[in-house]
LOMARFI-734435 format. One line per 4 residues: their letters; for each residue x, y, z of C-alpha. Coordinates in Angstrom, 3 decimals, padded with zeros to 6 digits. Example, Ala and Ser with C-alpha at 12.3 -4.5 7.8 and 13.67 -1.06 7.14 Angstrom:
BEGIN
as	012.300/-004.500/007.800 | 013.670/-001.060/007.140
***
This chain:
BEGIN
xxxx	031.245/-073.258/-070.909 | 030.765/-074.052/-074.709 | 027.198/-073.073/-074.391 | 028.281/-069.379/-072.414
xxxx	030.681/-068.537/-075.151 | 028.210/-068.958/-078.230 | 025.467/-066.761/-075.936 | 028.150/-063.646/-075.351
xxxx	029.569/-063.523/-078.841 | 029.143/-060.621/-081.281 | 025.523/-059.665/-082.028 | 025.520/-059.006/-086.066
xxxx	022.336/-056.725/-086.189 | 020.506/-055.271/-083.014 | 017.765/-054.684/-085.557 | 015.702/-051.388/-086.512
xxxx	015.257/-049.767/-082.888 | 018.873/-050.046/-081.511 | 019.857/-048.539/-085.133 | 017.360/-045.689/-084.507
xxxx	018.775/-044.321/-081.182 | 021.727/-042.754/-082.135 | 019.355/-040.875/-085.201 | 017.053/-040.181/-082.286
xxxx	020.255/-038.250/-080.228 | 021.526/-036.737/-083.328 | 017.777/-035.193/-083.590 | 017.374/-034.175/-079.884
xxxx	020.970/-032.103/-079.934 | 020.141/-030.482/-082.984 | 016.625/-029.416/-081.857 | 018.632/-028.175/-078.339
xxxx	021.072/-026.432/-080.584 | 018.409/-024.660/-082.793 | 016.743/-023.772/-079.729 | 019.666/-022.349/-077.936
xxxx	020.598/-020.234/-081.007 | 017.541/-019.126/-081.523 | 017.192/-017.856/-078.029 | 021.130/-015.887/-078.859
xxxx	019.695/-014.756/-082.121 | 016.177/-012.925/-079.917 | 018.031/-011.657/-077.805 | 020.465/-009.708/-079.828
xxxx	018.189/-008.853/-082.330 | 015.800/-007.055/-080.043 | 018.171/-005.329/-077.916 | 020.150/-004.076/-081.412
xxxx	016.784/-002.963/-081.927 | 015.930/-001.647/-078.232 | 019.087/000.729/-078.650 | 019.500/001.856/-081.806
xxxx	015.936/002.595/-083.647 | 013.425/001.692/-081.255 | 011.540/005.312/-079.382 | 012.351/006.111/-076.270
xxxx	009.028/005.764/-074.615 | 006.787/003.180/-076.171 | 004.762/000.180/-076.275 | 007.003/-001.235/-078.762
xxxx	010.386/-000.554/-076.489 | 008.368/-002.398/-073.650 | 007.951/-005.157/-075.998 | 011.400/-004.796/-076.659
xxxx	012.995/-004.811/-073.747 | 010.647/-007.803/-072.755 | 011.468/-009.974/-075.780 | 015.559/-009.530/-074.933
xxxx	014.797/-010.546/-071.510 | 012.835/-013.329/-071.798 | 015.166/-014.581/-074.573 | 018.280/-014.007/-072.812
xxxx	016.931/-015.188/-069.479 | 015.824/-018.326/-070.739 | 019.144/-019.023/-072.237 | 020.702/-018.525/-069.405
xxxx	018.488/-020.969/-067.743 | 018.838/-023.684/-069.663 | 022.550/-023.014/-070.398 | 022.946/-023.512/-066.545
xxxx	021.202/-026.582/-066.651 | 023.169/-028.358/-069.264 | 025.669/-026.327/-071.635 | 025.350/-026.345/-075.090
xxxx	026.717/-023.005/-076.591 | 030.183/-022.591/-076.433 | 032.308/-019.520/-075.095 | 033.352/-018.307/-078.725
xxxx	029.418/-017.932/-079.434 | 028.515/-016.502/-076.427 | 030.652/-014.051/-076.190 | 030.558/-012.980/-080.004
xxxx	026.989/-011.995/-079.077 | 027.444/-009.920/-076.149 | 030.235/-008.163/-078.497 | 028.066/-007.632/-080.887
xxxx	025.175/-005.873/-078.427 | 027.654/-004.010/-076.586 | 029.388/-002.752/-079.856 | 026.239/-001.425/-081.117
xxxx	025.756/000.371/-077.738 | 028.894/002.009/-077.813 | 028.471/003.343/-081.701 | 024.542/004.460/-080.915
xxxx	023.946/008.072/-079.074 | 022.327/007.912/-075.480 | 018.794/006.138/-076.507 | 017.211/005.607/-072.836
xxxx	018.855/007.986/-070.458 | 020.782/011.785/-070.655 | 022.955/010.964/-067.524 | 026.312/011.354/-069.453
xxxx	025.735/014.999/-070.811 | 025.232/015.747/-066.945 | 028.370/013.711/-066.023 | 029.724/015.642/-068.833
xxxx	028.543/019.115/-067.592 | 029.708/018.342/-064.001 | 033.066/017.851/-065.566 | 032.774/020.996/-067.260
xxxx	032.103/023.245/-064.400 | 035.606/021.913/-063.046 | 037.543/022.608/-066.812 | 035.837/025.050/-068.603
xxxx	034.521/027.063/-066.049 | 036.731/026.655/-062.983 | 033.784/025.917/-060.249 | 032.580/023.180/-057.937
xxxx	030.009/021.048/-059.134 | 028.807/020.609/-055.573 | 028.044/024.619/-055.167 | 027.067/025.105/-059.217
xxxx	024.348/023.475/-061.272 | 024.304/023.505/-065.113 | 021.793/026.211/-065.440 | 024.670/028.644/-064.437
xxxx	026.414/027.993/-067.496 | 023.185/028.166/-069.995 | 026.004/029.129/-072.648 | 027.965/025.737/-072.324
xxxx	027.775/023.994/-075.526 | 026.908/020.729/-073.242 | 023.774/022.677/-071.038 | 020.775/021.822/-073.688
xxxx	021.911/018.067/-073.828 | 021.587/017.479/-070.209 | 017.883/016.473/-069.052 | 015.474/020.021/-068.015
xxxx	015.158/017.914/-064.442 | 018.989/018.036/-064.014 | 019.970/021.133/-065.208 | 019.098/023.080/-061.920
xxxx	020.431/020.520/-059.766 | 024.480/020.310/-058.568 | 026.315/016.569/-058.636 | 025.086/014.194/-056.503
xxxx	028.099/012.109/-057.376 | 031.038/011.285/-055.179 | 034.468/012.941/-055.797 | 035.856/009.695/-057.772
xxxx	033.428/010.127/-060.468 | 033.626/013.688/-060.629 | 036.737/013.741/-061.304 | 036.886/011.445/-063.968
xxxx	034.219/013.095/-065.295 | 036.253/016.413/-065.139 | 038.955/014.109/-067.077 | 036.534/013.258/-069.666
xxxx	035.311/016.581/-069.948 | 039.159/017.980/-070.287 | 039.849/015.450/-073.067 | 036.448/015.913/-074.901
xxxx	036.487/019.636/-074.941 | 033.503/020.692/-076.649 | 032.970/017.493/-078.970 | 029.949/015.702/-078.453
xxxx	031.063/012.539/-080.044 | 034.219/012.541/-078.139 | 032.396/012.902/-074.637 | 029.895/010.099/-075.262
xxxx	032.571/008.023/-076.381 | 034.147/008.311/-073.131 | 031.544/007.405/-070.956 | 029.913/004.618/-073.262
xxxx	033.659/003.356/-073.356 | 034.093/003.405/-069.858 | 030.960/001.300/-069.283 | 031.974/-000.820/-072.014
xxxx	034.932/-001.660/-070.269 | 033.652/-001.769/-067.291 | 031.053/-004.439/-068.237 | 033.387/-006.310/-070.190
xxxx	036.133/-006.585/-067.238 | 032.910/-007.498/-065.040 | 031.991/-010.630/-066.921 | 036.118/-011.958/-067.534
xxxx	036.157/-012.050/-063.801 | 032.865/-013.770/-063.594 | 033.689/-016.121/-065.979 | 037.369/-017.019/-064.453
xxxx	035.148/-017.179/-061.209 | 032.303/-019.709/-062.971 | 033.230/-020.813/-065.912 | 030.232/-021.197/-066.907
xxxx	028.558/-019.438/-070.536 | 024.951/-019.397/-068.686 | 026.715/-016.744/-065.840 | 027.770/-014.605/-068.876
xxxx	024.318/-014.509/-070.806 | 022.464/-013.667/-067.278 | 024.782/-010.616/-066.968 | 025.908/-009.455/-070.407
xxxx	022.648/-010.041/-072.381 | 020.473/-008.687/-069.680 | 019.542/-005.518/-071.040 | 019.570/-003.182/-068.257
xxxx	023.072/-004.215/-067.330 | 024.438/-004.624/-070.599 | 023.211/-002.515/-073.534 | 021.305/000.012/-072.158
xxxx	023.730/000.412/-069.284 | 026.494/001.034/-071.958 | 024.634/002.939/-074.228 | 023.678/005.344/-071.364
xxxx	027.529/005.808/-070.356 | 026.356/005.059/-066.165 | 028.689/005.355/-063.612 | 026.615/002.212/-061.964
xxxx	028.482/-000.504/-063.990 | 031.974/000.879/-062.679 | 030.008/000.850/-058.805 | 029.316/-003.119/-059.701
xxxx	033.054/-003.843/-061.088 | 034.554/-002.165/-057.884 | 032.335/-004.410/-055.547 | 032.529/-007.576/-057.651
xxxx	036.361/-007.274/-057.086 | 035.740/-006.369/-053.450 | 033.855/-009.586/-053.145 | 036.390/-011.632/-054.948
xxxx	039.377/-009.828/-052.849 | 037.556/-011.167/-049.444 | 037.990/-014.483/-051.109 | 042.110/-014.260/-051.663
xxxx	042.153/-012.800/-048.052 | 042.729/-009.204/-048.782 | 040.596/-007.589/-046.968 | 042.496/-004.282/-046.885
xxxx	042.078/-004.725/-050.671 | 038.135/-005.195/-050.559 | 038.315/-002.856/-047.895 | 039.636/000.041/-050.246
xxxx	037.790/-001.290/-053.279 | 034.465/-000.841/-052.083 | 035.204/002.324/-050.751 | 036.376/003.268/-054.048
xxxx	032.515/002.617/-055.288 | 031.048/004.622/-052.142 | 033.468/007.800/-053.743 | 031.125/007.210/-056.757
xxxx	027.573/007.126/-054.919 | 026.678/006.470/-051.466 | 024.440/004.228/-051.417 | 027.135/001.488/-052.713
xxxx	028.083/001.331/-049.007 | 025.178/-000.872/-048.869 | 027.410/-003.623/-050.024 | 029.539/-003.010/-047.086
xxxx	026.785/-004.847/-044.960 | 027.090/-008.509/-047.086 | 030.916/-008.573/-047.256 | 030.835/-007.820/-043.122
xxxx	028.387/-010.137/-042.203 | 029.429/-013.139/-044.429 | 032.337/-012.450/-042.541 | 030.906/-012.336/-039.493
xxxx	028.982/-015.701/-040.070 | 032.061/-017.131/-040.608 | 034.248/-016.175/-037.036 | 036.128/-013.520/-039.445
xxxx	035.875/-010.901/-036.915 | 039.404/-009.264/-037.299 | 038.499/-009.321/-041.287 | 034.877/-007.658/-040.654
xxxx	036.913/-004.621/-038.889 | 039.660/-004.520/-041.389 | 037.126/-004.327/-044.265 | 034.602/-001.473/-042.340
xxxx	037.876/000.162/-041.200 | 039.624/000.489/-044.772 | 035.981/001.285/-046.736 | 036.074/004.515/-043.950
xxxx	039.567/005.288/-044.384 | 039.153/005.859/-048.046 | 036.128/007.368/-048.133 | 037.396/009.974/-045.453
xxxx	040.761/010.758/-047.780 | 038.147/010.682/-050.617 | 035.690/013.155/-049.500 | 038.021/015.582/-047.417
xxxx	037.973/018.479/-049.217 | 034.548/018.313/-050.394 | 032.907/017.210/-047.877 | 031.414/020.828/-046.838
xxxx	030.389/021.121/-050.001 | 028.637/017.611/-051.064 | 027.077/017.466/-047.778 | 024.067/020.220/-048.473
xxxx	023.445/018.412/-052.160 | 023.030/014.328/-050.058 | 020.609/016.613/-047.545 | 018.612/017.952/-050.685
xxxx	018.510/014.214/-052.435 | 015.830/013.799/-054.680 | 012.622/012.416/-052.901 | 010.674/011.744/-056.342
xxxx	009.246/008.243/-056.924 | 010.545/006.131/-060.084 | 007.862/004.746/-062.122 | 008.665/000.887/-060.877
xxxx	009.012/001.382/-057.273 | 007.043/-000.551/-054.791 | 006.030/002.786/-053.497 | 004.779/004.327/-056.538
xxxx	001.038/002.895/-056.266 | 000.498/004.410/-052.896 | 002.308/007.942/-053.989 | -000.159/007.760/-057.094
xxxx	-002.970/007.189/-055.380 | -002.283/010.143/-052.730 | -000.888/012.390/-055.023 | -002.310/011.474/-058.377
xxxx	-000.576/013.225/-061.328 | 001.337/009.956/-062.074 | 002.430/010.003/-058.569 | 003.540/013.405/-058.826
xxxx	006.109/013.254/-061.954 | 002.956/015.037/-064.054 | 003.296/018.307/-061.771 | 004.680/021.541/-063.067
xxxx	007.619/021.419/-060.982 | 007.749/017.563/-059.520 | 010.570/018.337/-057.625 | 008.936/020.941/-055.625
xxxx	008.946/020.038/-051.667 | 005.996/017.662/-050.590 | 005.669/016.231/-047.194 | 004.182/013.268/-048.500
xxxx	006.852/012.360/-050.744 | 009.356/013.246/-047.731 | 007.452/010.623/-045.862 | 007.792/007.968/-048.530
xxxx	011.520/009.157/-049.327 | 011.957/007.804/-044.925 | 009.770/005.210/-045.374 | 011.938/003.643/-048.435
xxxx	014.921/004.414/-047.646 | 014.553/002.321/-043.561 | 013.067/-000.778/-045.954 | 016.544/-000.655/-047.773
xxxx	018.267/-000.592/-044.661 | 016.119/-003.322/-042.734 | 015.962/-005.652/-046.452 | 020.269/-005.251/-046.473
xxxx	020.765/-006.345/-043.429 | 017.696/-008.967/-042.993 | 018.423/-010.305/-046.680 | 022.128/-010.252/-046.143
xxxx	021.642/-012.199/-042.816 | 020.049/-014.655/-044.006 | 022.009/-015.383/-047.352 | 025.530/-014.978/-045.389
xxxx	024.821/-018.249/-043.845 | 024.555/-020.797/-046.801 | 026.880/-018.364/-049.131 | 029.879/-020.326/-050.416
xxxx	031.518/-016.941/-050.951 | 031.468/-013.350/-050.461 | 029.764/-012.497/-053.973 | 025.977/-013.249/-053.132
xxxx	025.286/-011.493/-049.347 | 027.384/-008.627/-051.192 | 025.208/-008.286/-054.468 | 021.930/-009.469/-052.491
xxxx	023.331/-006.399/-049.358 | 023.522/-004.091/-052.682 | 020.642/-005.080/-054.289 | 018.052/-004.077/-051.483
xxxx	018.007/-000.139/-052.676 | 017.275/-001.231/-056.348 | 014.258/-003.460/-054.872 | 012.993/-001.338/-051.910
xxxx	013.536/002.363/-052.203 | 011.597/004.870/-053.679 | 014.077/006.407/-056.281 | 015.564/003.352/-058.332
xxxx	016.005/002.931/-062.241 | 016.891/-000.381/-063.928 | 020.614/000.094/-064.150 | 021.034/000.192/-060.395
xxxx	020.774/-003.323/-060.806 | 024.309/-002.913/-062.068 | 025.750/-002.669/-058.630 | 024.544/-006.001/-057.308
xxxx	024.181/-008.341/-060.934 | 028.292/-009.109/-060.966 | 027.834/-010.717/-057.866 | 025.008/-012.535/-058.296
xxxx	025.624/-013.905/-061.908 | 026.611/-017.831/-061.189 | 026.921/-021.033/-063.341 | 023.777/-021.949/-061.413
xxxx	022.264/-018.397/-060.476 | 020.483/-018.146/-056.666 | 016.633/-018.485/-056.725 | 017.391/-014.324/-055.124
xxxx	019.189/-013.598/-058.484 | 016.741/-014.219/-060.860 | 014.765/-011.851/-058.454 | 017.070/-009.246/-058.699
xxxx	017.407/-009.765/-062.664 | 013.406/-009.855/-062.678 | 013.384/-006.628/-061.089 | 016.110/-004.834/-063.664
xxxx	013.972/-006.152/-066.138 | 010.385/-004.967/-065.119 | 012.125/-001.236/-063.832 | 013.588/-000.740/-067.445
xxxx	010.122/-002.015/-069.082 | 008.418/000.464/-066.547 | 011.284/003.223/-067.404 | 010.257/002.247/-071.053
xxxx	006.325/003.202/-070.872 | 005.251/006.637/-071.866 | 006.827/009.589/-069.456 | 002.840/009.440/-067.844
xxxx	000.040/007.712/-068.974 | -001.862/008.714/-072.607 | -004.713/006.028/-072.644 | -003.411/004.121/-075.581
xxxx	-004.047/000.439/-075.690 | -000.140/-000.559/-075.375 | 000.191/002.158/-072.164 | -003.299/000.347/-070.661
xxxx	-001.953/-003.075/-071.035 | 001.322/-002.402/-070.027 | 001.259/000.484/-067.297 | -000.449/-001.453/-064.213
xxxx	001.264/-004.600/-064.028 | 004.522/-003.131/-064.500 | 004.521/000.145/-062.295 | 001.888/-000.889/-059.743
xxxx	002.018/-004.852/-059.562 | 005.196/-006.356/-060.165 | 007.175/-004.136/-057.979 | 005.510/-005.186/-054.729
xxxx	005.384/-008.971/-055.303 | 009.385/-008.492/-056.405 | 010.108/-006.857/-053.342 | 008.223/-009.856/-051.478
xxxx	009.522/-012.425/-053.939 | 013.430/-010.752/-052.750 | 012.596/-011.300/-049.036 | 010.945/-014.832/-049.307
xxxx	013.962/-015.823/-050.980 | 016.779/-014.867/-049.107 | 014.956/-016.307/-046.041 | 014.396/-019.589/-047.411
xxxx	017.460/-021.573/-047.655 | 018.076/-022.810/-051.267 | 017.222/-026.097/-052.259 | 020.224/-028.227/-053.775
xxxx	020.251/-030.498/-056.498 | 022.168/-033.069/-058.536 | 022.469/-031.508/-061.989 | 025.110/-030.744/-064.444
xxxx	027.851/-028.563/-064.584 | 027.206/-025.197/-066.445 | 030.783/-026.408/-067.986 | 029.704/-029.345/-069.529
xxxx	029.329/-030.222/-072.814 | 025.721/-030.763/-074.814 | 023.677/-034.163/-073.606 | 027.217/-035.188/-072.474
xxxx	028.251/-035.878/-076.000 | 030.549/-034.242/-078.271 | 032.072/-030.454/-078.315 | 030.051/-027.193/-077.549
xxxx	028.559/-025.576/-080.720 | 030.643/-022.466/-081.138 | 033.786/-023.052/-079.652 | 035.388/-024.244/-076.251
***
């Protein structure tokens, strides 16, 4: 017993290697921790950059927009699997991107001077913007600011937005500053309400970099004023209100984003069939049955109107759709967008406007399907349901993505999220490129793996994903601290 006793007592020195473990931790944490914020610091830097003095079609906003991505979608990445930044950090960065947003004019897009000129027709000029397009008014103060593509084109908004653009319009009156403002502020509080309920839903700082750093969500969203981040918040809360049992509430909410654009409905799908996956029949009916109800009371008494401008959609093709290699090589002329009048009719372009829009339908319902089943919640058949039109159909810019991201941002995103945020980033890249190609080395090295690679294998990469089950692993919380020793660097 003697002999036990003198074995287990206190060890005086461990000698030189036990002493040079905890150096070794102390070195690993700091080199995570340098890593981490040097990933933050990219990120903001080049979307500051991206929105504020960077051109609007260049090689350098490519590389850009691809820096911010990279950097913020790494973060996010390794944030999820094992925390290290804490919330004060985070979120001090996204404030400082969307900030800068806010105070910089309209860099990437002119959609708020139309918004704004919509609203106009209703104030100033007493006039449907369903029967009127701007180039009535070609003495409005607002009619040179919105885009030459728009200006002979009425809304193709729902009554919701119009009228709050109407609202805007009444309070900006015929200030410039004042109108941006309050569209750039709506997004920005849009956004911003998007990610609190994502983070009371996660609590997790990697589900807030992979939706407010992203830069098609966030900043340039934002800084563009779009209606499409208010579409996301209203079917993010849909999602959520399916989860409390509301479904008269979810019901109402995403009807609320179909009175903004249409093709939100598409979200309708992944709410009713997670539903439906889970015996929630009564709920499915509730949900469909509320979503028509107030789109009905919405669209009443514009519904004559508003129908002849959804017949006369636009059947272009965006620069980073799937379908835009087989429209150029048909068409050439940069798939038709170098033409005199690219919104003339074309047959052709009719055909891919049908052929795109059934793939949205058959990827909703076929992606949806297949995610309902191993969903935990609502939130991912809805955002996947919502993200097939960014993905499949022929007309799609990056910040479409903003109807389907608040749903699919996660502690530990879906292998069919990071497809999604993929896609926002290579469509705002693509949106980034010159308006049609000029030969340059940047355009050459960018144009064809942006606009007529990567948006095929993403649409592929979105299928192959939602129909193979996700595999689960051990790993840590998004909530825990760094190396599972001491605090979070930047706060709790």
């Amino acid at each position: 017993m003697g002999q036990h006793a003198t074995t287990l007592g206190p060890v005086t020195d461990a000698g030189p290697a036990a002493r040079a473990v905890p150096s070794q931790i102390t070195r690993r944490m700091t080199s995570t921790r340098a890593t981490r914020l040097g990933l933050l610091g990219g990120s903001v830097v080049a979307t500051v950059v991206l929105v504020t003095v960077s051109a609007r079609h260049s090689s350098m906003s490519v590389a850009l927009t691809l820096v911010a991505a990279a950097c913020s979608g790494a973060l996010a990445w390794l944030e999820a699997r094992q925390r290290v930044l804490g919330l004060h950090l985070v979120v001090g960065a996204i404030a400082v991107v969307f900030v800068v947003a806010v105070l910089a004019p309209p860099l990437t897009s002119n959609d708020l001077w139309s918004y704004t000129m919509y609203g106009r027709m209703v104030t100033a000029h007493g006039v449907s913007p369903y029967t009127h397009v701007p180039r009535d008014f070609p003495g409005d103060p607002f009619f040179t600011r919105v885009s030459p593509l728009w200006r002979g084109r009425a809304s193709v908004f729902g009554p919701l937005w119009v009228g709050w653009s109407s609202l805007g319009a009444g309070i900006a009156g015929t200030s410039a500053l004042a109108a941006r403002l309050f569209f750039q502020l709506t997004a920005a509080a849009a956004v911003t309400a998007a990610l609190v309920l994502v983070w009371r839903r996660t609590r997790s700082t990697a589900a807030l970099v992979f939706l407010g750093l992203q830069p098609a969500f966030g900043a340039v969203a934002i800084n563009g004023g779009h209606s499409d981040v208010v579409i996301g918040l209203a079917i993010l809360a849909a999602a959520l209100a399916l989860g409390r049992r509301r479904a008269v509430w979810a019901g109402v909410l995403l009807g609320a984003a179909v009175l903004i654009k249409i093709t939100a409905g598409l979200a309708l799908v992944g709410l009713v069939l997670w539903l439906w996956h889970r015996s929630r029949v009564r709920d499915a009916l509730v949900v469909a049955a509320a979503c028509a109800a107030t789109v009905v009371v919405g669209y009443l008494a514009f519904l004559r109107d508003s129908a002849h401008v959804l017949q006369s959609a636009d059947h272009t093709v965006t620069v980073a759709s799937p379908w835009n290699g087989i429209a150029d090589l048909v068409l050439g002329s940069d798939a038709g967008r170098a033409w005199a009048h690219p919104l003339a009719p074309s047959s052709f372009l009719d055909g891919i406007w049908l052929g795109g829009t059934v793939t949205v339908v058959v990827l909703a319902v076929v992606a949806a399907w297949c995610v309902a089943r191993r969903a935990t919640d609502a939130r991912l058949s809805t955002g996947v349901s919502a993200a097939a039109y960014q993905v499949g159909a022929a007309y799609s810019y990056p910040w479409y993505a903003a109807w389907s991201l608040p749903c699919l941002a996660d502690g530990h995103p879906d292998p069919i999220a990071w497809v999604v945020w993929a896609q926002a980033t290579v469509a705002l890249a693509a949106v980034k490129l010159a308006a049609h190609p000029n030969g340059t080395f940047g355009d050459v090295v960018f144009r064809w793996p942006l606009t007529y690679l990567a948006p095929p294998l993403l649409l592929i990469a979105f299928v192959v994903t939602a129909v193979r089950p996700r595999r689960v692993t051990r790993r840590n919380s998004g909530t825990e601290p760094a190396l599972g020793r001491g605090p979070t660097l930047g706060g709790s």
